[in-house]
N, C-alpha and C positions, 0 to 999 in steps of 0.2 A: 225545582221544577222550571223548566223554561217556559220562555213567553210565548204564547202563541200569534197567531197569523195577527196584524194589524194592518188596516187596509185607507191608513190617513195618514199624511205629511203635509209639508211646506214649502212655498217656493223661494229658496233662498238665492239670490242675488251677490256673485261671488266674482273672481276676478278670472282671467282670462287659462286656460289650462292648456298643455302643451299637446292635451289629445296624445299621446304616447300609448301606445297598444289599445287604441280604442275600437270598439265594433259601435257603425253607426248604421241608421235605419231613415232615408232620407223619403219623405212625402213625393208620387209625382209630381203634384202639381202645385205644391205649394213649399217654397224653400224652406219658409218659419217653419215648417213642419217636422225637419229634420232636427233626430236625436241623436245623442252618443249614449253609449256606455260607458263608466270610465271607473275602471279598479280603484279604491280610494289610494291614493299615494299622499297627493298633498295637505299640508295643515288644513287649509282650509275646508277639505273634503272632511278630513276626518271631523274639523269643528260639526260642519252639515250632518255628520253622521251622529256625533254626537248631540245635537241641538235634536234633530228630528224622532231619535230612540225616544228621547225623554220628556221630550214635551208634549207629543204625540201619542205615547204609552205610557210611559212609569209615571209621569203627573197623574197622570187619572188614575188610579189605582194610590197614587201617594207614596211612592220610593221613588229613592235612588237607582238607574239602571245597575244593576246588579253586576249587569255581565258586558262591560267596557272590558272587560280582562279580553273578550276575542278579539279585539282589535290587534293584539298583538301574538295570534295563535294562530299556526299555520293551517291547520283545519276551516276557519272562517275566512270568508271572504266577503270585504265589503264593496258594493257598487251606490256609484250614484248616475243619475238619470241626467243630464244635459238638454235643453234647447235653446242655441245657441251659446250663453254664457251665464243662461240660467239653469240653475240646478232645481227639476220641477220631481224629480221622483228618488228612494233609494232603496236598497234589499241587502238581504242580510243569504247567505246562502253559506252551509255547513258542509263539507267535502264528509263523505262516510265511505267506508270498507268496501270493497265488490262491485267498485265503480259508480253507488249511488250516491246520490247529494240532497240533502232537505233544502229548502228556501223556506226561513226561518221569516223572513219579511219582506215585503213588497210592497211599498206606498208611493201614491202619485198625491201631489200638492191637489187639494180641493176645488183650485178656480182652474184646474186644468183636465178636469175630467170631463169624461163623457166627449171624449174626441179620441179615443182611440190609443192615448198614450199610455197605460196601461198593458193591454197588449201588446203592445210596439217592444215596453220593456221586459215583461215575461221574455219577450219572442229573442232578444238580445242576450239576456241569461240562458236560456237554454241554447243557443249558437255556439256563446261561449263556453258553457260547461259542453257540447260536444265535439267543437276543440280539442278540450282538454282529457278527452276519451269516456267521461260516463254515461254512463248506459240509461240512467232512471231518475229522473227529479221527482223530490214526492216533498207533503205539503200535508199541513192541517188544515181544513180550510172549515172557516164559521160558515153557518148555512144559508146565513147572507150571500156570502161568494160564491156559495157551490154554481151557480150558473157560467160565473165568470169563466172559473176555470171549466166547465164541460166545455164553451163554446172555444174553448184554445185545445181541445183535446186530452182536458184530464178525465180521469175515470177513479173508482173508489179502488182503494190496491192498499194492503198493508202498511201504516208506517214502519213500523221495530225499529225502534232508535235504537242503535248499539246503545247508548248511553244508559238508557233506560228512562229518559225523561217522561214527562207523561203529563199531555195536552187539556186543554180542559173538557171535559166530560161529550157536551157539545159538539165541539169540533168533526170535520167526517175527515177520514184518511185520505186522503187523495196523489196517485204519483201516476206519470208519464214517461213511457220510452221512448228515450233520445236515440237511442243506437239500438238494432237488431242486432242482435248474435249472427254472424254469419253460417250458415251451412257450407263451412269449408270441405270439399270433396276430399276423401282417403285414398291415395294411394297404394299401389303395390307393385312392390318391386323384388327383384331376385338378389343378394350378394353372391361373392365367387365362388362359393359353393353350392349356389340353384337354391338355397334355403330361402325362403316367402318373408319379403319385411314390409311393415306396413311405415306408409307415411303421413304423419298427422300434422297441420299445419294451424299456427296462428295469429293474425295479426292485431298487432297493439296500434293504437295512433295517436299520437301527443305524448303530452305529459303528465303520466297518470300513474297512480299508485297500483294498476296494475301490472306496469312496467316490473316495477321494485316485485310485487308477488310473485309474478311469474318466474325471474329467473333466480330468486330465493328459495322455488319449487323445482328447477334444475339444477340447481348448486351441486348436488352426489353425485350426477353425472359426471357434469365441470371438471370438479375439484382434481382426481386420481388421474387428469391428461394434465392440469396443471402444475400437478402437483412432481407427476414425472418430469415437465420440460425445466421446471424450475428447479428442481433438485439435479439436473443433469447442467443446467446453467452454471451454477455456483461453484459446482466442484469441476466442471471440468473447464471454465475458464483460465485461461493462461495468462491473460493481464491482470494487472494489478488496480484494484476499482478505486477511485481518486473521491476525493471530497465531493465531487461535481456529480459521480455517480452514486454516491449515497444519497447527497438532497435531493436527486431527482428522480432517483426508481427507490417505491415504497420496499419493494423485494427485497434490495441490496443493504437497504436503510436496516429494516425489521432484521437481518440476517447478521451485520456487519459484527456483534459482537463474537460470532460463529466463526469468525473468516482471521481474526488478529492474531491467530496460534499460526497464518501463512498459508501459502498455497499448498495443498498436497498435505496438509494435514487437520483437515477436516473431520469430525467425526462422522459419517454419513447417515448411522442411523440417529445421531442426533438432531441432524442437518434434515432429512428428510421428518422426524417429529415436529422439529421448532415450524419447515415450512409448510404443514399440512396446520399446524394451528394458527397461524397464518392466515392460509387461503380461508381458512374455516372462519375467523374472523371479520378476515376481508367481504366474503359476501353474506356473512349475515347481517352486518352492522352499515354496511351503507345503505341508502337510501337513492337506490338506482333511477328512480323519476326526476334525482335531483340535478342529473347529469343529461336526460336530456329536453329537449325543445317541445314546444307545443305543435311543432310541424313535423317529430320526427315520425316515421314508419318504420314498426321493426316487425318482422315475421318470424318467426319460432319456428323451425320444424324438427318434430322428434322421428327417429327412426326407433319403430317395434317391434321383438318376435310376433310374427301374426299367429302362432300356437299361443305359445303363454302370455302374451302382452308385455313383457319383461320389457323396458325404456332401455335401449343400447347407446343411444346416441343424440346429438341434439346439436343445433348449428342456430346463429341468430345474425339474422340479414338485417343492416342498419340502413336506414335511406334518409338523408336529408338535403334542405332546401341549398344550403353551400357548397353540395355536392354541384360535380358538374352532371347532369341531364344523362339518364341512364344508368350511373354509376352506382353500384352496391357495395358496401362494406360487408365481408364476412369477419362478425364482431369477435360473439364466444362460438366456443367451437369445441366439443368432447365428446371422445367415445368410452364405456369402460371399459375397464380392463379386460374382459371376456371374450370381449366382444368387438378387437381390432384384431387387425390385418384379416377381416370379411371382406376387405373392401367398402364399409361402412361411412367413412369418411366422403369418398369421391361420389357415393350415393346422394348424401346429405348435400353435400357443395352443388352438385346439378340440378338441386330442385328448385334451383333459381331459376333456372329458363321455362320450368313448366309455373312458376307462379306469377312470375314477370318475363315474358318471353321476350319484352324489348330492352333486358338488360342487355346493354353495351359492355360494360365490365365489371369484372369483381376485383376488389383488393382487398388485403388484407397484411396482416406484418405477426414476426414468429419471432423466437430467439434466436439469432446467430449458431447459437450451439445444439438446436435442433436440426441438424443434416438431415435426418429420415423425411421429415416431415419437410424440408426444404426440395428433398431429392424427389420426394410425392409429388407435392404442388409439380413440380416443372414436370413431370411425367403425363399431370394432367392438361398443361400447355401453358401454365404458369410463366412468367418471366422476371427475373429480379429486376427493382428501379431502386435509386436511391432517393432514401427517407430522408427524416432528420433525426431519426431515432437512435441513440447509441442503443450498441447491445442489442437490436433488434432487423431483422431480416425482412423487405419490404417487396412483394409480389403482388403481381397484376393478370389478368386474364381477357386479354379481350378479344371476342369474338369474331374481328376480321382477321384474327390471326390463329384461331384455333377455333375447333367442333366438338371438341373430344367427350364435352361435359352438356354441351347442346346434345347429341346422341344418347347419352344416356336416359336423359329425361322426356325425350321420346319414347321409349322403350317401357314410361310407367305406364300402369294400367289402372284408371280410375276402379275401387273398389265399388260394386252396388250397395 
């Protein structure tokens, strides 16, 4: 059983910290007043972390903290509370599935209450966690607290610990929503044959496991475009791939045993088996939140038969902070097999002007050995630039030089 909400700590007096990804919460008018946040990193933190669990909770009760094990498990995360170099508060907060997160604990030192610091650090954990994209912080909370949290805007809502743990008896359920679900508008559009496609759009923000879910949930799509470009890479290349290009593309690494019977004597459908299990591999076993940023911006859009709903297609716009200002990455990108040469693709790629109408450019990079899909791009107004990617084909789109893909996204028609 896990511990429930504990609402007391200590103010430990520790040495000076480098503030590294901190969120701080500064008093108008009184400097002393100003807090940080600060993710536990250092010894010392962790000491405070560990000193405050147990002496504060498991003393009283008469154990050993049980559960030191999360300190080093990627689901928990521990903060402590700062003002100025003293450490007055800390919280224990559990990342869960569906973008929700429990706060397992939340203590402010005793001579430091009743000024507001309490809230100050709720109000910094829930920043951070919507940062990080979830949607719902929820909490046990003793019926001591129940005020606390009403007056910060919690309300009673379901725990369900995936876990199954189970609070004490007392306790009332209480969670809050960080993030609204957007009512993203549906589109509709025609492919080149006047058949009705709907477009559904989503956007992810940060760094969050629902990154990983989502395109885990698009992977079928994915897979059969790349699964064609890659199998048409391997066999129809004419150079010979060097030591340099096996440690540095997973593809050619996974494939290399395939490839030592020479050029032109590949077996294809073996070649095409080995890299579908592969791909199939490859996205199910990473951990795609783990690649990007807590500032990234990605937007999903599916293209659908608007009769059957059948998912044809799917494109994923990446936006981040080192980007230069306007700039879009189109990341993945697949249509299936059925359901190209609709014109589906050039549909998908222009829904960037209707979702961010002030994108400046799109880029994106292909195999060299993809012509069609090179000979597309530039058809759309595409242009080659050089990369640094071997084995890969590096296009750009920018809109003081072409309309082509701006027109079309005028042409959608918000669905009622």
């Amino acid at each position: 059983m896990f511990y429930k909400l504990s609402v007391i700590a200590v103010s430990l007096f520790l040495g000076m910290h480098s503030y590294a990804q901190e969120i701080s919460f500064q008093g108008i008018n009184n400097m002393n007043k100003e807090v940080k946040l600060i993710q536990c990193m250092q010894p010392h933190e962790w000491e405070a972390a560990k000193n405050l669990r147990q002496k504060y909770f498991f003393d009283k009760i008469s154990i050993v903290d049980p559960y030191t094990w999360t300190f080093d498990h990627a689901e928990h995360i521990h903060f402590v509370l700062y003002q100025n170099i003293n450490i007055i508060g800390y919280a224990h907060v559990q990342r869960w599935p569906q973008a929700r997160a429990a706060l397992r604990i939340i203590v402010i030192d005793e001579s430091f209450r009743n000024q507001g610091f309490g809230g100050k650090f709720l109000t910094l954990c829930e920043k951070w966690l919507k940062k990080e994209g979830y949607k719902s912080l929820h909490t046990e909370s003793s019926p001591q607290a129940r005020s606390f949290y009403e007056k910060h805007g919690y309300q009673e809502m379901p725990f369900n610990d995936p876990d199954g743990y189970q609070g004490d008896p007392q306790d009332i359920p209480m969670g809050k929503i960080l993030l609204e679900n957007k009512k993203n508008e549906i589109f509709l559009a025609d492919d080149y044959f006047k058949k009705p496609i709907i477009l559904e759009w989503e956007e992810i923000i940060g760094k969050t496991e629902m990154l990983d879910t989502k395109i885990k949930s698009i992977s079928k799509i994915l897979i059969p475009t790349y699964l064609k470009q890659e199998v048409e890479f391997i066999s129809k290349n004419t150079k010979v791939f060097t030591s340099e290009d096996i440690a540095n593309d997973f593809m050619i690494k996974a494939l290399a045993p395939l490839l030592e019977q020479g050029k032109g004597k590949v077996n294809l459908k073996l070649l095409e088996e080995k890299t579908k299990n592969v791909l199939d591999e490859f996205f199910e076993s990473i951990n795609w939140s783990q690649y990007s940023t807590s500032q990234d911006v990605n937007i999903f859009v599916i293209a659908k038969d608007q009769k059957t709903k059948e998912q044809l297609g799917v494109i994923q716009f990446l936006m981040r902070p080192e980007f230069p200002e306007n700039n879009v990455k189109a990341a993945l990108f697949g249509i299936i097999p059925s359901a190209q040469n609709r014109g589906l693709e050039k549909i998908l790629m222009s829904s960037i002007f209707r979702l961010r109408p002030d994108t400046q450019r799109i880029f994106l990079h292909t195999r060299s050995t993809n012509q069609q899909a090179i000979l597309d791009y530039e058809n759309w107004g595409f242009t080659q630039f050089k990369g640094n990617l071997p084995h890969w084909t590096d296009l750009e789109y920018l809109v003081d030089q072409s309309n082509i893909l701006q027109k079309i996204a005028e042409s959608f028609v918000v669905q009622n």
